[in-house]
ModelCIF file with pLDDT and N, C-alpha, C, O atoms, coordinates in Angstrom:
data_MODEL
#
_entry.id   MODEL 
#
_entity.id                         1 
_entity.type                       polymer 
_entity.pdbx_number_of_molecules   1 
#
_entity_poly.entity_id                      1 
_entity_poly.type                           'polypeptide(L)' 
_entity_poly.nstd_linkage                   no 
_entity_poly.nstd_monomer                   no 
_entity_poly.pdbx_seq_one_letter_code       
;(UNK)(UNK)(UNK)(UNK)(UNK)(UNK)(UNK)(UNK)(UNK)(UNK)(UNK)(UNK)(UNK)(UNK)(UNK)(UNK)
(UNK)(UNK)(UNK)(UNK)(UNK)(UNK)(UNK)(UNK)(UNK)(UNK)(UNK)(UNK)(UNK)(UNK)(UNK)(UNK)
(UNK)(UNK)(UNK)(UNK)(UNK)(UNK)(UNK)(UNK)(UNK)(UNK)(UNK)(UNK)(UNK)(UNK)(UNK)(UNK)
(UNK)(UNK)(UNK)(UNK)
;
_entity_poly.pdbx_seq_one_letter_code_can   XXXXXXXXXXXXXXXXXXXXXXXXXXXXXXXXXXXXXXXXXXXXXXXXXXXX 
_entity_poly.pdbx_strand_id                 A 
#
loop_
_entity_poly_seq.entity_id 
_entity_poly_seq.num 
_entity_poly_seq.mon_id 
_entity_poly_seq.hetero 
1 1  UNK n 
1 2  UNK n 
1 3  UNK n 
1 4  UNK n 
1 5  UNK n 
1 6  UNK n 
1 7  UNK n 
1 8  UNK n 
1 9  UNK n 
1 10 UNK n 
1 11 UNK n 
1 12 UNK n 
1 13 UNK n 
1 14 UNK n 
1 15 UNK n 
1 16 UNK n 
1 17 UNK n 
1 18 UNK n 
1 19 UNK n 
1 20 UNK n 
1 21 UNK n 
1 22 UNK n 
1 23 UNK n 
1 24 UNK n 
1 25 UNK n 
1 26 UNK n 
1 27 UNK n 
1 28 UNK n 
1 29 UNK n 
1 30 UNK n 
1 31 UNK n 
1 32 UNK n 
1 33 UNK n 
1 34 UNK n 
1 35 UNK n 
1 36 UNK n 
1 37 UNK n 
1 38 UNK n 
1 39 UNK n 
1 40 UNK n 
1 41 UNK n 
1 42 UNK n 
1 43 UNK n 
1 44 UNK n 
1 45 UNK n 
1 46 UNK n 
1 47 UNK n 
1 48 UNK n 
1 49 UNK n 
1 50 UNK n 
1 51 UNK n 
1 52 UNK n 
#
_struct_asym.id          A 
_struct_asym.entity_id   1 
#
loop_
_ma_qa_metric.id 
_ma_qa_metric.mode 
_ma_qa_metric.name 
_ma_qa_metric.software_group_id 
_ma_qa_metric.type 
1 global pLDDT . pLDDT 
2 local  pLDDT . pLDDT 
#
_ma_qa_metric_global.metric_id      1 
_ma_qa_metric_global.metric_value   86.10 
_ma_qa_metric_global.model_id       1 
_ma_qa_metric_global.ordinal_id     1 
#
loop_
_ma_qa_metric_local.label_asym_id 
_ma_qa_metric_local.label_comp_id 
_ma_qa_metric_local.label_seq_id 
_ma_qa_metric_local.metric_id 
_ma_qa_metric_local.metric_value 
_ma_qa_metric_local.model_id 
_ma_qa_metric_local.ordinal_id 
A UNK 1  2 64.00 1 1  
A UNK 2  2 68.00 1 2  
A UNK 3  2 68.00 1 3  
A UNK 4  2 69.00 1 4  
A UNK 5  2 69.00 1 5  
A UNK 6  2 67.00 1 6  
A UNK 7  2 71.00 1 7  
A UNK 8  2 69.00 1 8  
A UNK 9  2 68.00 1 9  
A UNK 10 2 75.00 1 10 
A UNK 11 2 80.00 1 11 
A UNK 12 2 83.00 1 12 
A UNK 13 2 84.00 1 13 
A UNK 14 2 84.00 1 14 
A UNK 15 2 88.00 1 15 
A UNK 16 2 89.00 1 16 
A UNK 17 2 91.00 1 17 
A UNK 18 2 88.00 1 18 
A UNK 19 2 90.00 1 19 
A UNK 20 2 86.00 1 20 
A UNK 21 2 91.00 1 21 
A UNK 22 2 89.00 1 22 
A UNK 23 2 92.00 1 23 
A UNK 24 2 91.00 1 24 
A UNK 25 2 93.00 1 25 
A UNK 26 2 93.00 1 26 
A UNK 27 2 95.00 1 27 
A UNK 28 2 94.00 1 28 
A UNK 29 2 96.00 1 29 
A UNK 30 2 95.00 1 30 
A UNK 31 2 96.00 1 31 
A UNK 32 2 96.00 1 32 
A UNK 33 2 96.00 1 33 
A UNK 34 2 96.00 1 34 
A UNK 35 2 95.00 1 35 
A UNK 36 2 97.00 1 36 
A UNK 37 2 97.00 1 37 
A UNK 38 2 97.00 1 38 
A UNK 39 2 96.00 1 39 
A UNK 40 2 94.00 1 40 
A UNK 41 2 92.00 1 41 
A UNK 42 2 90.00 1 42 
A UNK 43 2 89.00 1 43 
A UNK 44 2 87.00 1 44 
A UNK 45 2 84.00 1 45 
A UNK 46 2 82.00 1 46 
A UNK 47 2 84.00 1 47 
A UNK 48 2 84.00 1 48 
A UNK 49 2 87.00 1 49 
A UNK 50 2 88.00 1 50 
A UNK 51 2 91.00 1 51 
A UNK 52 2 79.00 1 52 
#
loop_
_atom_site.group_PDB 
_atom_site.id 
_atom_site.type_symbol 
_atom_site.label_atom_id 
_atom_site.label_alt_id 
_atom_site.label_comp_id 
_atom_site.label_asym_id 
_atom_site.label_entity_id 
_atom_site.label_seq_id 
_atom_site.pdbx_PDB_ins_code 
_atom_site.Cartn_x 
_atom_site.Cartn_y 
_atom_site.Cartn_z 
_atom_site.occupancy 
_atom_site.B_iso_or_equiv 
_atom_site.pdbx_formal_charge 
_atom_site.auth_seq_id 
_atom_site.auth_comp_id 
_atom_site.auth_asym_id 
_atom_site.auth_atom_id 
_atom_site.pdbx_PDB_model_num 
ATOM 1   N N  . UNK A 1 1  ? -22.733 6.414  96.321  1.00 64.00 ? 1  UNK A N  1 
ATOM 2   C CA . UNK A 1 1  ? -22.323 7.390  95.359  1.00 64.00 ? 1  UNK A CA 1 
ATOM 3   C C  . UNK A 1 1  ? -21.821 8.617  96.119  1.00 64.00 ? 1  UNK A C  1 
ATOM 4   O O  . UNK A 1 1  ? -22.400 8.904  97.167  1.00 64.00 ? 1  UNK A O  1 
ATOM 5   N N  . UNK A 1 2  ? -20.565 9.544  95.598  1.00 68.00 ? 2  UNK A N  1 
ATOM 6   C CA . UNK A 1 2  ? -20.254 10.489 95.863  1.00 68.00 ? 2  UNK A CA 1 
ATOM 7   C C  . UNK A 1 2  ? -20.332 11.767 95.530  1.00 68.00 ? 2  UNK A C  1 
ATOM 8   O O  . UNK A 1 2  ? -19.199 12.116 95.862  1.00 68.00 ? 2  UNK A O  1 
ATOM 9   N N  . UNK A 1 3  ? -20.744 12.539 95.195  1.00 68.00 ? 3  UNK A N  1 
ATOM 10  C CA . UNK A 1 3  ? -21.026 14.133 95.122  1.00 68.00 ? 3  UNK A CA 1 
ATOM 11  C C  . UNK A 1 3  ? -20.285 15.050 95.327  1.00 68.00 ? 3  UNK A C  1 
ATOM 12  O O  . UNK A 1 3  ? -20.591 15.721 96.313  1.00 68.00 ? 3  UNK A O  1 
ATOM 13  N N  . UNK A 1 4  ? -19.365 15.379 94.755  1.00 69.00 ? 4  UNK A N  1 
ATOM 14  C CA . UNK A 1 4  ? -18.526 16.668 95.167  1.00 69.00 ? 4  UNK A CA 1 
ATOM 15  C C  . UNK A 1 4  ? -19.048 17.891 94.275  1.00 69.00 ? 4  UNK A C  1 
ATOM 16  O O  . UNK A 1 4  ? -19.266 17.712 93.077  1.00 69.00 ? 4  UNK A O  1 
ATOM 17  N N  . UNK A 1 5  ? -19.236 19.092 94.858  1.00 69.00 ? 5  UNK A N  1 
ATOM 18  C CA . UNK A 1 5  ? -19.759 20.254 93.899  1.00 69.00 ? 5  UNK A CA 1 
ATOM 19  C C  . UNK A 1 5  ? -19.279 21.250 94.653  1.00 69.00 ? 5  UNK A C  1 
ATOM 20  O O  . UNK A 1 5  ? -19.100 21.434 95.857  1.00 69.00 ? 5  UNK A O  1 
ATOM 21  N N  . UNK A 1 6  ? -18.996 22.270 92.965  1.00 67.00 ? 6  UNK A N  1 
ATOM 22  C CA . UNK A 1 6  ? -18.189 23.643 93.710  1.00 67.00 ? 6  UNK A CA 1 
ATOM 23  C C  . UNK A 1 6  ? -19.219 24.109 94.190  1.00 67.00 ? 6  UNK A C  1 
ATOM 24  O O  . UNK A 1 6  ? -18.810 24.614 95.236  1.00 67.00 ? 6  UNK A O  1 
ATOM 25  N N  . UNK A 1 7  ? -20.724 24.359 94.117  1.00 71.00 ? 7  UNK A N  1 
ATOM 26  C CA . UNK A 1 7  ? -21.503 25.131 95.288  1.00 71.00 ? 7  UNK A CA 1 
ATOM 27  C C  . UNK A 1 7  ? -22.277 23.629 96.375  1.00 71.00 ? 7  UNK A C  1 
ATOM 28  O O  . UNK A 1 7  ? -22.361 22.401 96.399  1.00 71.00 ? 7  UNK A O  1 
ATOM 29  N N  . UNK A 1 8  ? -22.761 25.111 97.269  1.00 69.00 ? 8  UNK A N  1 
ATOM 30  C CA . UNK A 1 8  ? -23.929 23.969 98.051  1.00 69.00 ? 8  UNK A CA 1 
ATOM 31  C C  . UNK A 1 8  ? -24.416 23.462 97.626  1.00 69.00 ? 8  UNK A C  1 
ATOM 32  O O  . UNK A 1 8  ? -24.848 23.805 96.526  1.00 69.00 ? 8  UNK A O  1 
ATOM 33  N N  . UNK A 1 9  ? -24.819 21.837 98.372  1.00 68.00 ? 9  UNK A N  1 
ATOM 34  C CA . UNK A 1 9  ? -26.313 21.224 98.080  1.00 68.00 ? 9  UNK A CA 1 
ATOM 35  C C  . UNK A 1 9  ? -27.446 21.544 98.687  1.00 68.00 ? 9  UNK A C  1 
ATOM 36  O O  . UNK A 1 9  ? -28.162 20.564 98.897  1.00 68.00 ? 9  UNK A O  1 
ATOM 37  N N  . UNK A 1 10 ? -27.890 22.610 99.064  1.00 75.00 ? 10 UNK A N  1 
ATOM 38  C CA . UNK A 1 10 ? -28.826 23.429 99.351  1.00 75.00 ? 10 UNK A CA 1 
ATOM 39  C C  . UNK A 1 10 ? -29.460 22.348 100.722 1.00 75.00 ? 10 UNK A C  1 
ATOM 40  O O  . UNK A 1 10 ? -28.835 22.202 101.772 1.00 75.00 ? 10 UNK A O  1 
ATOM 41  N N  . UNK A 1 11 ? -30.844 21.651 100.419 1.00 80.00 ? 11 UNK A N  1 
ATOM 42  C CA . UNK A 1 11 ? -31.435 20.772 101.669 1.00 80.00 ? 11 UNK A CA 1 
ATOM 43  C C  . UNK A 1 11 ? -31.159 19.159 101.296 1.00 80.00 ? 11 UNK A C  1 
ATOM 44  O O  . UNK A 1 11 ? -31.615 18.242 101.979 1.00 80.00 ? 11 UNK A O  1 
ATOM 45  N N  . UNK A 1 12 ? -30.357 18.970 100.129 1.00 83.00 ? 12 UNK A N  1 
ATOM 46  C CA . UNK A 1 12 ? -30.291 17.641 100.240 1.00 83.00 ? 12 UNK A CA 1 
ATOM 47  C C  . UNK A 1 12 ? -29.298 17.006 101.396 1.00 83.00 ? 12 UNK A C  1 
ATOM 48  O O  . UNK A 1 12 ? -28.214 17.531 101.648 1.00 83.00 ? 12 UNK A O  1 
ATOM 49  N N  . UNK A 1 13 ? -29.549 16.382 101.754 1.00 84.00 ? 13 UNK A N  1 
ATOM 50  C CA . UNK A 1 13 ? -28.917 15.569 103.073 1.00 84.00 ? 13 UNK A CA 1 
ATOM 51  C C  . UNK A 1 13 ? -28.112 14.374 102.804 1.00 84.00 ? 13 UNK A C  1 
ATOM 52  O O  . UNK A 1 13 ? -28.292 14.045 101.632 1.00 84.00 ? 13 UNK A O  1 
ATOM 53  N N  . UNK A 1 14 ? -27.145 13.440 103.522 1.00 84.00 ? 14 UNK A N  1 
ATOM 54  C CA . UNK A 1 14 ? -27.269 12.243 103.285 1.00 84.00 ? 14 UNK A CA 1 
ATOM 55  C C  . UNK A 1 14 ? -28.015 11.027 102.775 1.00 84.00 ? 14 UNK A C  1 
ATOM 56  O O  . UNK A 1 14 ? -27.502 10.371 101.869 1.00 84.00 ? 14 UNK A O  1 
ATOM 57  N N  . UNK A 1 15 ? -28.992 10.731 103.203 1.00 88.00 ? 15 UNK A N  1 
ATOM 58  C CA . UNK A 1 15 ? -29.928 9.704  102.768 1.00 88.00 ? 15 UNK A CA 1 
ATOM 59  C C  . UNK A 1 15 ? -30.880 10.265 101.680 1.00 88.00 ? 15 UNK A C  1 
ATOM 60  O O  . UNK A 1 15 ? -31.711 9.646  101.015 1.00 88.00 ? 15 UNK A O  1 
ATOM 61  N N  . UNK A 1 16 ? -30.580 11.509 101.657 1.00 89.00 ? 16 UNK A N  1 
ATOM 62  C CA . UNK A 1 16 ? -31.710 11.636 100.481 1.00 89.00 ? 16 UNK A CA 1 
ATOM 63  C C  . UNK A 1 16 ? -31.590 11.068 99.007  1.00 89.00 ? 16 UNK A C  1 
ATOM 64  O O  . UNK A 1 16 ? -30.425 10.939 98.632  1.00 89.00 ? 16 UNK A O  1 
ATOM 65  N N  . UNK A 1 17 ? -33.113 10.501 97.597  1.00 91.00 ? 17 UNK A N  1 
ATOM 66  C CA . UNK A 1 17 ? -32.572 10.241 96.589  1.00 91.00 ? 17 UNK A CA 1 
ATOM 67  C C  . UNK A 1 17 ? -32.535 11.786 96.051  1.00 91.00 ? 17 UNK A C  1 
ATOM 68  O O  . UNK A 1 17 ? -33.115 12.776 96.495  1.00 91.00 ? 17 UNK A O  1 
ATOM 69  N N  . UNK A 1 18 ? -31.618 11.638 94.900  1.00 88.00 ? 18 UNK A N  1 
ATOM 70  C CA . UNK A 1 18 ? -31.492 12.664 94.090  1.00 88.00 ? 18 UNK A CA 1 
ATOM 71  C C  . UNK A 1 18 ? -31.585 12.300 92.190  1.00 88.00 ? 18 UNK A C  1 
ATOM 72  O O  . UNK A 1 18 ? -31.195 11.175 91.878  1.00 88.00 ? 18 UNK A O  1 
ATOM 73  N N  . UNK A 1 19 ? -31.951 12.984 91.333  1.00 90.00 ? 19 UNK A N  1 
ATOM 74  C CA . UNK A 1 19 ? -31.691 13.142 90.513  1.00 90.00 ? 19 UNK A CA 1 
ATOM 75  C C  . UNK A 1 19 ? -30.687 13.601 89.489  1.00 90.00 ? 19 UNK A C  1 
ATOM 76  O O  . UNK A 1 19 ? -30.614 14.819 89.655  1.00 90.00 ? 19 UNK A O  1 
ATOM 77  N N  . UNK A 1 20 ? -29.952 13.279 88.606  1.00 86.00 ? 20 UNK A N  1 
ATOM 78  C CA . UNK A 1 20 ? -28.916 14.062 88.106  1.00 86.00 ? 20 UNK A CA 1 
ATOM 79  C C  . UNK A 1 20 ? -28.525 13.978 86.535  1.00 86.00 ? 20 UNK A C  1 
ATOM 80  O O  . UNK A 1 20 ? -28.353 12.908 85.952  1.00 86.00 ? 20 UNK A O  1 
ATOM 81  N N  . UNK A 1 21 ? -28.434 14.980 86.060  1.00 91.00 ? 21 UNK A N  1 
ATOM 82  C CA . UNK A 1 21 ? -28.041 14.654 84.328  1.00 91.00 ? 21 UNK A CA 1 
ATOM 83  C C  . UNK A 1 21 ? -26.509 14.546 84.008  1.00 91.00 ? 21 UNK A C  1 
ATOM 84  O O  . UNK A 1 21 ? -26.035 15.618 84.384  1.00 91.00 ? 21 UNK A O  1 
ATOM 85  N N  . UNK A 1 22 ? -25.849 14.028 83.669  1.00 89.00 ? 22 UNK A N  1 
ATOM 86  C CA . UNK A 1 22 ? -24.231 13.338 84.069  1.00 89.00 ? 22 UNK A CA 1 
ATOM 87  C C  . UNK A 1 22 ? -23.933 12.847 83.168  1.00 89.00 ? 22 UNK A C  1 
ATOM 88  O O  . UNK A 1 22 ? -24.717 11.995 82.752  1.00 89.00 ? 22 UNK A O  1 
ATOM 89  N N  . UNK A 1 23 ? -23.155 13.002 82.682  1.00 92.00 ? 23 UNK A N  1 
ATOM 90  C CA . UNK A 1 23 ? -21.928 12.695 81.314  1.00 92.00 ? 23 UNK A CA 1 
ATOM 91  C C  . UNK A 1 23 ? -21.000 11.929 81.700  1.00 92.00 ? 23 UNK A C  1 
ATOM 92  O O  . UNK A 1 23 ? -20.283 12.395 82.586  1.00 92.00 ? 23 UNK A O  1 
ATOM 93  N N  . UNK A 1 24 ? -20.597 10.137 81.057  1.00 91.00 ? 24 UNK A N  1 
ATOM 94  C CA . UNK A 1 24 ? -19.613 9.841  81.847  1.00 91.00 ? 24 UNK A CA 1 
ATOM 95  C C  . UNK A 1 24 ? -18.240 10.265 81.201  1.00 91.00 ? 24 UNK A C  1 
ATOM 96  O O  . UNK A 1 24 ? -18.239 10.284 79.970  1.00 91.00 ? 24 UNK A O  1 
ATOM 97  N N  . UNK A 1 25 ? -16.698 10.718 82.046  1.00 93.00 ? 25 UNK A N  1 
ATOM 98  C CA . UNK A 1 25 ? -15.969 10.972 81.559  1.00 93.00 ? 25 UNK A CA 1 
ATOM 99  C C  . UNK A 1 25 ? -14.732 9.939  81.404  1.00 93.00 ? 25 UNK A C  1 
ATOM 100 O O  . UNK A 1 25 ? -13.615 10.269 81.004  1.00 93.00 ? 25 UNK A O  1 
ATOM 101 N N  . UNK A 1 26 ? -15.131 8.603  81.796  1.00 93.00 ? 26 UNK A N  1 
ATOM 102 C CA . UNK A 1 26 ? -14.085 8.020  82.135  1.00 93.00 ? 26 UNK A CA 1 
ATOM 103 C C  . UNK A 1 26 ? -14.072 6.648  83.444  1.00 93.00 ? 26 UNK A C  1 
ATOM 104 O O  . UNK A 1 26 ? -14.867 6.739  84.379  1.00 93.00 ? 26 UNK A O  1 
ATOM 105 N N  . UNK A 1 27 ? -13.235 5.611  83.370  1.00 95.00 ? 27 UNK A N  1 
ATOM 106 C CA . UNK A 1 27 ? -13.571 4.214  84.648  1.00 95.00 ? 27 UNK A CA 1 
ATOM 107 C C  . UNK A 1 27 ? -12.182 5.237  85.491  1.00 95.00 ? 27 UNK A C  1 
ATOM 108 O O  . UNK A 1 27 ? -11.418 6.148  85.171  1.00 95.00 ? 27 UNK A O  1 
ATOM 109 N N  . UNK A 1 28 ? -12.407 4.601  86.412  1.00 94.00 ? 28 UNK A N  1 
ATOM 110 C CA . UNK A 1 28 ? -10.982 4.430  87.878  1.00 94.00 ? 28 UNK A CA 1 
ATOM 111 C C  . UNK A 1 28 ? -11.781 3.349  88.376  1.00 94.00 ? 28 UNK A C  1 
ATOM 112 O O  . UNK A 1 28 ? -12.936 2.952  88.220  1.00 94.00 ? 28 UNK A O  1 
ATOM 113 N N  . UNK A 1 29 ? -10.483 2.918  89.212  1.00 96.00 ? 29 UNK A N  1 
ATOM 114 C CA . UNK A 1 29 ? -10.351 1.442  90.504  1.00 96.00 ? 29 UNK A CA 1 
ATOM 115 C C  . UNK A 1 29 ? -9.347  1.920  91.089  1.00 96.00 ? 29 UNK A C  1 
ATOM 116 O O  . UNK A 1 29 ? -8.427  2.698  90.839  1.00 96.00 ? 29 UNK A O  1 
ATOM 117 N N  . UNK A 1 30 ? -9.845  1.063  92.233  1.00 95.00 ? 30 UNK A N  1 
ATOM 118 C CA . UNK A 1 30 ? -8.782  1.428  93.702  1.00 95.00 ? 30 UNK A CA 1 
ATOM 119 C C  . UNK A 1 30 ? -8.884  0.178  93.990  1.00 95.00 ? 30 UNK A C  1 
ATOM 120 O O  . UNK A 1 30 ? -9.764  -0.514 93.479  1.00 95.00 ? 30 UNK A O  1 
ATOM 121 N N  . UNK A 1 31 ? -7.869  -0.374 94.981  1.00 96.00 ? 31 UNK A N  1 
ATOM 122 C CA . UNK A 1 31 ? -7.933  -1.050 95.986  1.00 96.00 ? 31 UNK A CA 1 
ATOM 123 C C  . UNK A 1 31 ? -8.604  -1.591 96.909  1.00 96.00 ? 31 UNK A C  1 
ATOM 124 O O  . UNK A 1 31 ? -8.288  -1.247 98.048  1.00 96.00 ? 31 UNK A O  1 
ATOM 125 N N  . UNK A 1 32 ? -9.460  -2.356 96.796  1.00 96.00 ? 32 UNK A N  1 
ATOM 126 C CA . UNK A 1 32 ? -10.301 -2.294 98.010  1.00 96.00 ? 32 UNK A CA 1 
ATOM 127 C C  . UNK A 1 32 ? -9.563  -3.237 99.311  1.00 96.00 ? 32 UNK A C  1 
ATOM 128 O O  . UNK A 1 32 ? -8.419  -3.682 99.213  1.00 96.00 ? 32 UNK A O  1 
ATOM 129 N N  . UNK A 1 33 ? -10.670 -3.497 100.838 1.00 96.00 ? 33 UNK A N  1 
ATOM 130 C CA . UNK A 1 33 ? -9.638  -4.194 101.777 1.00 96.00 ? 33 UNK A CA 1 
ATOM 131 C C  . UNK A 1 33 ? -9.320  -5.372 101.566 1.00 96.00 ? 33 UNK A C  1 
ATOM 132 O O  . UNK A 1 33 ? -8.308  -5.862 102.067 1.00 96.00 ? 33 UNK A O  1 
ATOM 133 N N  . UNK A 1 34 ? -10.381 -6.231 100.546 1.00 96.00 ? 34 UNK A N  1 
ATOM 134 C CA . UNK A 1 34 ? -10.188 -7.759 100.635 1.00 96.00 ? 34 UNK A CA 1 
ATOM 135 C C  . UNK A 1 34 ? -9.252  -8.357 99.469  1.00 96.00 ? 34 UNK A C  1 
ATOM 136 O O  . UNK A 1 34 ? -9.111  -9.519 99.087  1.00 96.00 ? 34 UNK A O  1 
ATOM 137 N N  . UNK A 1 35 ? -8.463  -6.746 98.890  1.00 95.00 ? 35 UNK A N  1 
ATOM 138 C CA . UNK A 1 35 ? -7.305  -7.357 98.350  1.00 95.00 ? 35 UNK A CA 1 
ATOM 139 C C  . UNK A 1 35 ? -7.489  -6.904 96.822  1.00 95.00 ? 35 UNK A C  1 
ATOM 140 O O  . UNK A 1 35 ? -6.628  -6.531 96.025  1.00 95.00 ? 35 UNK A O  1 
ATOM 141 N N  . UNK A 1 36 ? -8.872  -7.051 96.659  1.00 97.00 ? 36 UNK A N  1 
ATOM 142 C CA . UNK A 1 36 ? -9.576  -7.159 95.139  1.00 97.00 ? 36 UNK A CA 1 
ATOM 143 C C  . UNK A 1 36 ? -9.281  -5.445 94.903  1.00 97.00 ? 36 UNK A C  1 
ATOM 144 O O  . UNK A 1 36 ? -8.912  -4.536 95.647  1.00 97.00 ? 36 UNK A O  1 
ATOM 145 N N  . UNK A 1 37 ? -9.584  -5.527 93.730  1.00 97.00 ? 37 UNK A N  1 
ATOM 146 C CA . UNK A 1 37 ? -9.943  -3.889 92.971  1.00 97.00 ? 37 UNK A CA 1 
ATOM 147 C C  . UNK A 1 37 ? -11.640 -4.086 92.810  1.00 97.00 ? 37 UNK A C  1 
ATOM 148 O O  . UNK A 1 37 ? -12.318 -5.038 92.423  1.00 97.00 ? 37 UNK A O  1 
ATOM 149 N N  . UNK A 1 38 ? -11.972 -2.764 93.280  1.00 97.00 ? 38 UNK A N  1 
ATOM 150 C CA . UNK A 1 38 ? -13.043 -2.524 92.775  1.00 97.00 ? 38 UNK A CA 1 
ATOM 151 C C  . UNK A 1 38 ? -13.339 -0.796 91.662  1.00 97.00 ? 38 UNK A C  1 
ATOM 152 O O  . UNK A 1 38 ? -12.802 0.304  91.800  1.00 97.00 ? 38 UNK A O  1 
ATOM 153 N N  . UNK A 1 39 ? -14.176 -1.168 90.849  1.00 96.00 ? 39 UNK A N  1 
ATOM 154 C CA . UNK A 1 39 ? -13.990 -0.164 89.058  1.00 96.00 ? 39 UNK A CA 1 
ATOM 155 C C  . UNK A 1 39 ? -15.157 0.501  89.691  1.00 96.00 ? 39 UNK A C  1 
ATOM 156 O O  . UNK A 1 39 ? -16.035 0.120  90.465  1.00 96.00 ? 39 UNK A O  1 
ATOM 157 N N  . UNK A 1 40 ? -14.865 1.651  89.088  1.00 94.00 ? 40 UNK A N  1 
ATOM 158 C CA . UNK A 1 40 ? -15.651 2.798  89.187  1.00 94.00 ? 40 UNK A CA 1 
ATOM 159 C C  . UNK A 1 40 ? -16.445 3.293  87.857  1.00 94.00 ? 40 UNK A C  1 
ATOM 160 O O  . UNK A 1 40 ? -15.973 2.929  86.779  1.00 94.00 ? 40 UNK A O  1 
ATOM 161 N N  . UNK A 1 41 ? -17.318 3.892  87.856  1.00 92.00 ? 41 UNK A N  1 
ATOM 162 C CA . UNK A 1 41 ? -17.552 5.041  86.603  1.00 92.00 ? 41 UNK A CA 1 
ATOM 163 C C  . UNK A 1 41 ? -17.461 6.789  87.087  1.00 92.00 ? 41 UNK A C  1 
ATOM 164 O O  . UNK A 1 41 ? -18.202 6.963  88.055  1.00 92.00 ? 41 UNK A O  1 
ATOM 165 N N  . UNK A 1 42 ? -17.062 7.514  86.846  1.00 90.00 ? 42 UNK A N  1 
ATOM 166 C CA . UNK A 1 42 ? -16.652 9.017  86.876  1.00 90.00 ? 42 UNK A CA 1 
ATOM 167 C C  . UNK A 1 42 ? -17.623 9.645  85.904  1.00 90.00 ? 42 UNK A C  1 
ATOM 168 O O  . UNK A 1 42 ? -17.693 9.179  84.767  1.00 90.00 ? 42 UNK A O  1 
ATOM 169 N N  . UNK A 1 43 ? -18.229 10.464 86.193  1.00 89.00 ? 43 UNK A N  1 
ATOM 170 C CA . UNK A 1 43 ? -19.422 11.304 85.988  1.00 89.00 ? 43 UNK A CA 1 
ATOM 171 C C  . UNK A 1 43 ? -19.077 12.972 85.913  1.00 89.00 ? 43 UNK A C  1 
ATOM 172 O O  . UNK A 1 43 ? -18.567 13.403 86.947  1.00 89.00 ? 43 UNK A O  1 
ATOM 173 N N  . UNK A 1 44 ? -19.236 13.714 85.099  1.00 87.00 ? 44 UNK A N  1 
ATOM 174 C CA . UNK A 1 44 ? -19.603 15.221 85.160  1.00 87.00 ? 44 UNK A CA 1 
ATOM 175 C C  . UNK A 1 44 ? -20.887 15.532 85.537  1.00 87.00 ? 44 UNK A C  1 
ATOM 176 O O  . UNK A 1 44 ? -21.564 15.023 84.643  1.00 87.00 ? 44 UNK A O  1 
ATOM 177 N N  . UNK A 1 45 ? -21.710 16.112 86.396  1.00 84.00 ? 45 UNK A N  1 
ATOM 178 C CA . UNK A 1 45 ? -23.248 16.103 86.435  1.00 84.00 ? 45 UNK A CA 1 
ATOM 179 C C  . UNK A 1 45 ? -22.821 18.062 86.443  1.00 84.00 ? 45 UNK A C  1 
ATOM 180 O O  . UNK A 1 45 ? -21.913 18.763 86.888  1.00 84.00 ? 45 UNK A O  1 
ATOM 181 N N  . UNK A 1 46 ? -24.520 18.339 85.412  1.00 82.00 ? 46 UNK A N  1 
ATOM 182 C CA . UNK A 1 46 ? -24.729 19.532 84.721  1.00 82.00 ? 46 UNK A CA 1 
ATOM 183 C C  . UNK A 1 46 ? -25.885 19.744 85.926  1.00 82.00 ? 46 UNK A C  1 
ATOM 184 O O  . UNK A 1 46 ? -26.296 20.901 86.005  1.00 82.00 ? 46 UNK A O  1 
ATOM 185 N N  . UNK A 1 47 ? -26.396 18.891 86.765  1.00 84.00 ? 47 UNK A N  1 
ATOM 186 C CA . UNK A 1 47 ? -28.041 19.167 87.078  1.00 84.00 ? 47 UNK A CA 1 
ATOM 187 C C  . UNK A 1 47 ? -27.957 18.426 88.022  1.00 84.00 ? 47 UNK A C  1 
ATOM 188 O O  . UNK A 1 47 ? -27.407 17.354 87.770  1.00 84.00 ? 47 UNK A O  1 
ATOM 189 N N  . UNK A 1 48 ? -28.507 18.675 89.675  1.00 84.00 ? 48 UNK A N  1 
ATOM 190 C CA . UNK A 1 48 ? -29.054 17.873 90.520  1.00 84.00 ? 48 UNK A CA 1 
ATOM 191 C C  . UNK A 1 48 ? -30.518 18.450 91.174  1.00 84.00 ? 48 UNK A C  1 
ATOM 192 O O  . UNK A 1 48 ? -30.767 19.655 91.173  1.00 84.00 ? 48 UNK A O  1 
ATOM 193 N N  . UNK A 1 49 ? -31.522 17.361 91.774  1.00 87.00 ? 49 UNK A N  1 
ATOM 194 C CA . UNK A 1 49 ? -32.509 17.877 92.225  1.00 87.00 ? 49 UNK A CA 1 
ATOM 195 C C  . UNK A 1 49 ? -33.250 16.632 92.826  1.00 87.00 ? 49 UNK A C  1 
ATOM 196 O O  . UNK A 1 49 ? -33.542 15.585 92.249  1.00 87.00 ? 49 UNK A O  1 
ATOM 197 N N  . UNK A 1 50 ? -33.510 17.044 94.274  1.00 88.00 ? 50 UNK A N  1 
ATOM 198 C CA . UNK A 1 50 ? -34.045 16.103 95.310  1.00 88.00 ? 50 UNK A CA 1 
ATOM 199 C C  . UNK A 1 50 ? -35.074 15.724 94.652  1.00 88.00 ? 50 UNK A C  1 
ATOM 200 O O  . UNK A 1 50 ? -35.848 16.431 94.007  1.00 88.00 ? 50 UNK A O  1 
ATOM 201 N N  . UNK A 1 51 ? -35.105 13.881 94.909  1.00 91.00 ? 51 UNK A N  1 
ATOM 202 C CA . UNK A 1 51 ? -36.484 13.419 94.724  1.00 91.00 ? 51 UNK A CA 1 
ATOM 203 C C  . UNK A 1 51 ? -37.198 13.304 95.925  1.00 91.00 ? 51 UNK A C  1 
ATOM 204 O O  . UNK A 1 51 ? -36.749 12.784 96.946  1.00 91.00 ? 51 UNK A O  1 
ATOM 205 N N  . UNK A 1 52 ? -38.566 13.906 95.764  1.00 79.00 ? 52 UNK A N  1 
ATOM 206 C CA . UNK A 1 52 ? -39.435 13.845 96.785  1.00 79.00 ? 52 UNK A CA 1 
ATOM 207 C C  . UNK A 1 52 ? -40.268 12.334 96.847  1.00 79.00 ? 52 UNK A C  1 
ATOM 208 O O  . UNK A 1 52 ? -41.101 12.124 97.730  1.00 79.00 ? 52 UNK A O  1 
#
């Protein structure tokens, strides 16, 4: 999963889990290498917060 946010993610890191409250807005697909498409789901998230 990907994460883009207009502020910091404060101490969450790579491997960390997270929590999130997320609205979906919509599918996309791309291309993948073995030729195939692979589908997405697209998310708005209102809320994130490290699970300990």
């Amino acid at each position: 999963m990907i994460i883009k946010r207009k502020k910091g993610t404060g101490d969450i890191l790579q491997e960390d889990l997270v929590r999130f409250l997320r609205l979906p807005v919509g599918a996309s697909s791309f291309e993948n290498v073995s030729g195939g498409t692979t589908n997405v789901q697209n998310f708005v998230g209102s809320h994130i917060e490290k699970v300990q």
